[in-house]
N, C-alpha and C positions, 0 to 999 in steps of 0.2 A: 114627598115634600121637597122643594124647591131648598137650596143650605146658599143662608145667607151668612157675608162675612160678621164677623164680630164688628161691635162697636168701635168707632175709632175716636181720640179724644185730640183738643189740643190742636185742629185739620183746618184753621180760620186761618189765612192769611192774614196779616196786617199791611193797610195802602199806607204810605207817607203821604206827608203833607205835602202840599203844593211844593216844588221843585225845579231849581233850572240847573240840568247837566250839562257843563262845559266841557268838551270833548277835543282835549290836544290828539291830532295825529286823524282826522276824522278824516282823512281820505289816505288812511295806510290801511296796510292787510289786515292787522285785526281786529281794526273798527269792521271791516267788511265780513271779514269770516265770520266774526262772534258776540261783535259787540251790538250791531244792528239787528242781526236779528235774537237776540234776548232783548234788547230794548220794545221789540215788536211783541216776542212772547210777554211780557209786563202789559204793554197797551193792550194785546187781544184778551189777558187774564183781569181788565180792571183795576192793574196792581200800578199803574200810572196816575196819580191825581187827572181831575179832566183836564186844571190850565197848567200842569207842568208841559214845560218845555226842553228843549234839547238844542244844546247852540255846538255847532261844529267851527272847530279853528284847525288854524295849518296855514303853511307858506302858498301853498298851491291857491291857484288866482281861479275864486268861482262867486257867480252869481247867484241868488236863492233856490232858481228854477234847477242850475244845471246840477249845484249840490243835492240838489232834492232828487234829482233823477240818478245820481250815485247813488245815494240811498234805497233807493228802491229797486237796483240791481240786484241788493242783498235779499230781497224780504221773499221768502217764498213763492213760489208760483200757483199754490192752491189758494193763498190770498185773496180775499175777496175786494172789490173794487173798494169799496167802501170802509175797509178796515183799513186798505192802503194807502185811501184820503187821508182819514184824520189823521194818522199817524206822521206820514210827509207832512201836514198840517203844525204838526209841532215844531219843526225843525228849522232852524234859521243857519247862516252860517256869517262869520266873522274869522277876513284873514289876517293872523299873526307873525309876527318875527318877534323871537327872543331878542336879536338886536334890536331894535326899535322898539322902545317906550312907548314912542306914539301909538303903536296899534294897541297894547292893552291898555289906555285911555281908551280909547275907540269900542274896546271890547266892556270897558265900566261904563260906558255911556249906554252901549246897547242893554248893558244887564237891567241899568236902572230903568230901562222905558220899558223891560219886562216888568219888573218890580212896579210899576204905577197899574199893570192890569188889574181890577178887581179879584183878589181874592180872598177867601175867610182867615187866612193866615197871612202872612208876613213867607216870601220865596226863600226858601234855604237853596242853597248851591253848594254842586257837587263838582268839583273840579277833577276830570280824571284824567291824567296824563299818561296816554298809550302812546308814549314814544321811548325812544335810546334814551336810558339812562342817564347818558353824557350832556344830555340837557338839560334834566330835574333842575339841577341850578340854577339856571339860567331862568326859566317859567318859573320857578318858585320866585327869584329876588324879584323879577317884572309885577307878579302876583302881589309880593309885600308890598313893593315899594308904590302902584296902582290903590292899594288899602282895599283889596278884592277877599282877605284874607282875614279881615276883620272880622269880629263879632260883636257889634255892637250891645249893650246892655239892656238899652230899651224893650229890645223883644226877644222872641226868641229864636230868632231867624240862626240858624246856624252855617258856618262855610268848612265842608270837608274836602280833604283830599285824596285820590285814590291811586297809588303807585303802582306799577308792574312788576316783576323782578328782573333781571337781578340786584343785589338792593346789597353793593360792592361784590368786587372779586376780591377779598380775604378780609381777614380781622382788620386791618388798618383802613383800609378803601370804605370798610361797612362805616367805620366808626367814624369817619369823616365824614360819609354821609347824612348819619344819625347827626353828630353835632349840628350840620348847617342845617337840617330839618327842624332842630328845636331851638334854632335860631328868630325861623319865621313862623312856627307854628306849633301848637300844646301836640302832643303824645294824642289827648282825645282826637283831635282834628283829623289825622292821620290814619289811611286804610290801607295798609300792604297786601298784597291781592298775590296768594297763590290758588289758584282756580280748580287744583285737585280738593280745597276743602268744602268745595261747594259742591261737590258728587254727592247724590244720597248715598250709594253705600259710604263713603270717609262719613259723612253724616252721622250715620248710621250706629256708627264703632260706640259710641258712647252708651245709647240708649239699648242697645243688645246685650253689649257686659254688662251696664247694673241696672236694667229693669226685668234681667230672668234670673231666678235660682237655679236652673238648668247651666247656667256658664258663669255667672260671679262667681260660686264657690271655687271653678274650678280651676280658674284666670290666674295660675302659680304656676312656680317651679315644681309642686310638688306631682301634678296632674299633664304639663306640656314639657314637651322633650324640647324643642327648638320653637324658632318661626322664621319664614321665609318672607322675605317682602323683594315681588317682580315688577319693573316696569320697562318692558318690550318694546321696540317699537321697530315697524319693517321697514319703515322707511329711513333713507339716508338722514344726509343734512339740508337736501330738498333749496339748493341755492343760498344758503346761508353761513360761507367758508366764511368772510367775513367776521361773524360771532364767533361761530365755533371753534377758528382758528385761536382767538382770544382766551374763549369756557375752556370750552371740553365737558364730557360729559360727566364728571364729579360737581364741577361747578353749573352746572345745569340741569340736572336732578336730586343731587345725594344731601346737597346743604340746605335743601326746601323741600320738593316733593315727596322725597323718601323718610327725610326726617320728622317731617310732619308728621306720615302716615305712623313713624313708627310711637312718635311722641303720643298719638291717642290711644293705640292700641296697647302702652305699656306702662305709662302713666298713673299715678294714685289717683282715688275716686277723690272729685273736688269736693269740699263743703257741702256746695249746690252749686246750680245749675244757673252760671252767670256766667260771663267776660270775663272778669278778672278770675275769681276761682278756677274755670279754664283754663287760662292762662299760665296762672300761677303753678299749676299741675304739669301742666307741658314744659315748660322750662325747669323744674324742678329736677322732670324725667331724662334732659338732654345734658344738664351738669353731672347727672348721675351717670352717664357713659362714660366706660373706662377710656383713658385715649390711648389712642394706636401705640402699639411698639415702632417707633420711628425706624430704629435701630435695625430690626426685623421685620419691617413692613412686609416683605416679599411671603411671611406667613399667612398672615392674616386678609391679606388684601390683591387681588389681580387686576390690573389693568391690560385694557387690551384695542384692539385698531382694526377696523374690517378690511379685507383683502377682495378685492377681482375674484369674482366666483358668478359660473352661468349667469354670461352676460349684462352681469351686474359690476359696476365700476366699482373698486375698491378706495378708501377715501382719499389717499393721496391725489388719486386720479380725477377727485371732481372739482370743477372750474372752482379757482381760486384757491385753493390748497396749494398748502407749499409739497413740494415731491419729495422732502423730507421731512416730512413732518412726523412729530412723536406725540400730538394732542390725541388723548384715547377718548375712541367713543364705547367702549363698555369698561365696565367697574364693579367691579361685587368684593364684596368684605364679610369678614364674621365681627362681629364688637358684643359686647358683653354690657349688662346696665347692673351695674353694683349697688341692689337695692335688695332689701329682705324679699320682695316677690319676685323674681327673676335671680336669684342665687342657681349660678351654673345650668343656668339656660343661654343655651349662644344664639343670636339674632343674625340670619343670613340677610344681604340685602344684596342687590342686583338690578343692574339697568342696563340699555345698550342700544345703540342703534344700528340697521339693516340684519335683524334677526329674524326666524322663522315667521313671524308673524305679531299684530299689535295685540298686546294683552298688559293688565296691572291688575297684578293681586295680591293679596295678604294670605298665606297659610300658616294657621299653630294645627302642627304634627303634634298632638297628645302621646304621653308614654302609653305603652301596650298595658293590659288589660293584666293584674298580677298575677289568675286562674292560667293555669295551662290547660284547663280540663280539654280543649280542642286543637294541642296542638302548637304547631308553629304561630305565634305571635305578631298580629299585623295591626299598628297601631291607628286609631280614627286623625280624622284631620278636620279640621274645619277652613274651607277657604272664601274668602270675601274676596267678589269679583267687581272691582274698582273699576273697568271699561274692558271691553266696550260693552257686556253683556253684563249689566250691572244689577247684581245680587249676590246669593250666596246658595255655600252648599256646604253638607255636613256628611263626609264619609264614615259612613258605621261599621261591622263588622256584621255580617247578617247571614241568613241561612237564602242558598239561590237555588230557585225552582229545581229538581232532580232528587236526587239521592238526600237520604235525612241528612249527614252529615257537609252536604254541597256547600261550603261558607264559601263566601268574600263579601267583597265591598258593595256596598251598594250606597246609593246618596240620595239625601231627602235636600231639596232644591227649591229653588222659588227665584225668580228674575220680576226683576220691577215692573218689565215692560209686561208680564203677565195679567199687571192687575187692572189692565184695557181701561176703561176710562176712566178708572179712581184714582189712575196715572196722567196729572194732569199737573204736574209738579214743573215749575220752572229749572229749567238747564242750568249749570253750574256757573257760565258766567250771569245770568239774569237772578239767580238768588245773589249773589254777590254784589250786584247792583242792589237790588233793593234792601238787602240787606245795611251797605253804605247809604242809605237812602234814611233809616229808620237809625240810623244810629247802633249800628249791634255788630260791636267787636269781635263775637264769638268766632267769626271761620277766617277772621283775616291774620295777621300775622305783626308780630310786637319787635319793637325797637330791641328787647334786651331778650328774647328767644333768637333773631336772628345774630346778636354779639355771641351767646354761649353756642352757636350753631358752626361759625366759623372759628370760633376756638379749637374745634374737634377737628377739622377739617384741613385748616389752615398748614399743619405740622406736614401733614401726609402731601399737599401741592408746594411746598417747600421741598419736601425729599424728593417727590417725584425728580424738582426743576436742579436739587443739588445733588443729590445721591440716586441717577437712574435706576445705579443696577440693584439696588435694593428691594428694586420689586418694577420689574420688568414690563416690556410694552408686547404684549401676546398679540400675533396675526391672528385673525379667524376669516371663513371663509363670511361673505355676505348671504344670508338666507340661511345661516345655520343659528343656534345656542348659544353663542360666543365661542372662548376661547376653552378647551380643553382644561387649561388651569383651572377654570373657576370650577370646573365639575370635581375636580382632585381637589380643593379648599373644602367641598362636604366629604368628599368621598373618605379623605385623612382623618375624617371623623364616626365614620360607616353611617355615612345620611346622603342623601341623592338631593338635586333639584327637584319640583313638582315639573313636570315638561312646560317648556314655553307652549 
């Protein structure tokens, strides 16, 4: 007999309503890398109303045709003719300057002659500004002061906006941010877009811990030794001295990506399963982090800078870097979350650039088994593979082929992409889209999680910039783990990294 899966519940996508996406920066990189073609995955999924539209702006000087043939660089090559019409079919474009008022007239003129097409609703618009931050301003006051950002009463057409990160560099920058946003626009209107929450494994994290009795009961101090949270990546800064001379890699992982991931996997169970209950859970979980010992940072925390290793350039040495520069591209800490479930369970967290290879994952090392009846004691782990290979695996303790007593490890495993065409799930930026499409706050990111997020963090790139030697800039070789420190930050605790 042929074993079919279980029933699955809940598996309906929801289309929004008619829709016009205004697209600041629509002829930059990541309109092309990722934003176009998730826009394509939505039209080829049906998850695009049929008269929503898609308006491209930017400084850059193009006519409908040539903007359309930009577009279409991105869109897959197994595309079919036909799929690549209609899609280019949606597309117009309108060019803006933030100095010039006149163009966004020009762009409320165009919107309205969208708005007069027949459709069964009333057009919401979705304003998403995939540019430098250093402009938000600027498009936003052009936005208010155009009345692009209204909502009028009559219906129920709504106008949202959708941010990139980073969303200020410390507590002060963030909160000026925040202020001038809720200047021109309500908290609802507002989608801050970190793009890790839209993986199905981060997904994921919530409905695994409380839909099994297999793992809720066990999601404590009393059952997990630690957790590990890795995000790898092999590549440098890939031409972007620029920013990164700015970031660095704390401020461009550890106060979003990391702490996201770490806010759902340690978090109290909300009420239910809504936006704000979410929310209110995750933020709840990130006031509850102890803050760094400032004083002794150099314990708890390593930073470190990749070096010239087999013909790979070390950072100082790539175009645009200063040749002394002290901005670290890895960072790993222990921090602690002062809550009755996590009493004296330490949370390792880790990131870095030009490391062995790209990998993000989440592992809880479970304490060992209380029974010695076998032996040396080798504790299970469970680890959630956040990219590229995205699923999970649950290391057990098990008996292996040979001799009766043959134990180790063995892992019961599952990857997304295994489950071939029931795998038909929109990528992380096109759920994210349509998600701001439908109005559902749940994977984006809130005004007063990112204030309690630079609170934590904010102390630590003060001491860095005022007190270096308190915790130190580690060389590591390029194409290795990092810096040797960070492995001595477990090691002073007799716990290991899981291997990059």
């Amino acid at each position: 007999m042929t074993a079919k899966h279980a029933p699955v519940r809940f598996c309906l996508e929801v289309s929004p309503a008619p829709c016009v996406l205004v697209l600041f920066g629509a002829t930059g990189d990541l309109a092309r890398r990722k934003l176009f073609p998730s826009l394509f995955q939505l039209h080829t999924r049906d998850l695009l109303h049929a008269t929503s539209r898609i308006v491209g702006c930017g400084r850059t000087r193009h006519d409908q045709e040539s903007f359309r043939a930009l577009v279409a660089e991105a869109l897959p090559p197994s595309a079919s003719a036909a799929e690549r019409d209609t899609f280019l079919a949606r597309f117009s474009y309108v060019r803006t300057d933030e100095t010039d008022p006149d163009t966004f007239a020009h762009l409320g003129q165009h919107l309205a002659e969208l708005d007069r097409i027949e459709t069964p609703a009333p057009f919401n618009h979705l304003f998403y500004l995939a540019i430098p931050p250093s402009t938000y301003q600027s498009i936003f006051a052009r936005l208010t002061a155009a009345g692009l950002l209204e909502e009028s009463g009559h219906n129920s057409a709504w106008r949202h906006v959708l941010l990139e990160k980073p969303f200020g560099t410390d507590s002060a920058t963030a909160a000026e941010l925040d202020a001038f946003l809720q200047q021109h626009a309500r908290e609802e209107q507002i989608f801050r877009i970190d793009h890790y929450l839209g993986k199905e494994t981060v997904q994921n994290i919530l409905i695994m811990r409380f839909a099994n009795i297999l793992l809720e009961p066990v999601w404590n101090h009393t059952y997990i030794d630690h957790v590990q949270i890795t995000v790898a990546e092999a590549l440098g800064i890939e031409h972007r001295a620029g920013f990164y001379e700015q970031s660095g890699l704390l401020r461009d992982m550890f106060q979003n990506h990391l702490l996201e991931m770490l806010a759902l996997v340690a978090m109290e169970p909300p009420a239910e399963y809504s936006a704000d209950a979410i929310h209110r859970e995750k933020l709840a979980l990130i006031r509850a982090i102890r803050p760094f010992p400032c004083d002794t940072l150099g314990d708890v925390m390593v930073r470190g800078q990749y070096a010239a290793a087999d013909n790979m350039a070390g950072y100082r040495e790539e175009p645009g870097v200063d040749p002394s520069s002290t901005i670290e591209t890895f960072a790993a800490t222990k921090l602690w979350i002062d809550t009755p479930r996590w009493q004296g369970v330490p949370f390792y967290l880790r990131s870095g650039k030009r490391l062995t290879k790209r990998t993000s994952t989440i592992t809880l090392v479970f304490k060992c088994s209380p029974h010695t009846l076998f032996g040396t004691c080798e504790p299970d782990s469970l680890v959630l593979n956040v990219q590229p290979d995205e699923g999970m695996i649950l290391n057990l303790q098990a008996k292996r082929p040979g001799p009766k007593l043959c134990m180790g490890e063995l892992p019961l495993a599952f990857k997304y992409a295994d489950l071939g065409d029931e795998l038909d799930a929109p990528d992380a930026y096109a759920r994210l889209l349509l998600d701001a499409m439908l109005h559902d706050h749940t994977l984006f990111v809130r005004n007063e999680t990112i204030a309690a997020a630079w609170q934590l963090f904010t102390p630590v790139l003060e001491t860095w910039r005022d007190h270096p030697d308190r915790c130190p800039l580690h060389p590591y070789a390029a194409g290795s783990d990092g810096p040797a420190a960070a492995a001595d930050l477990l090691a002073r605790d007799g716990r290991a990294w899981r291997p990059v």
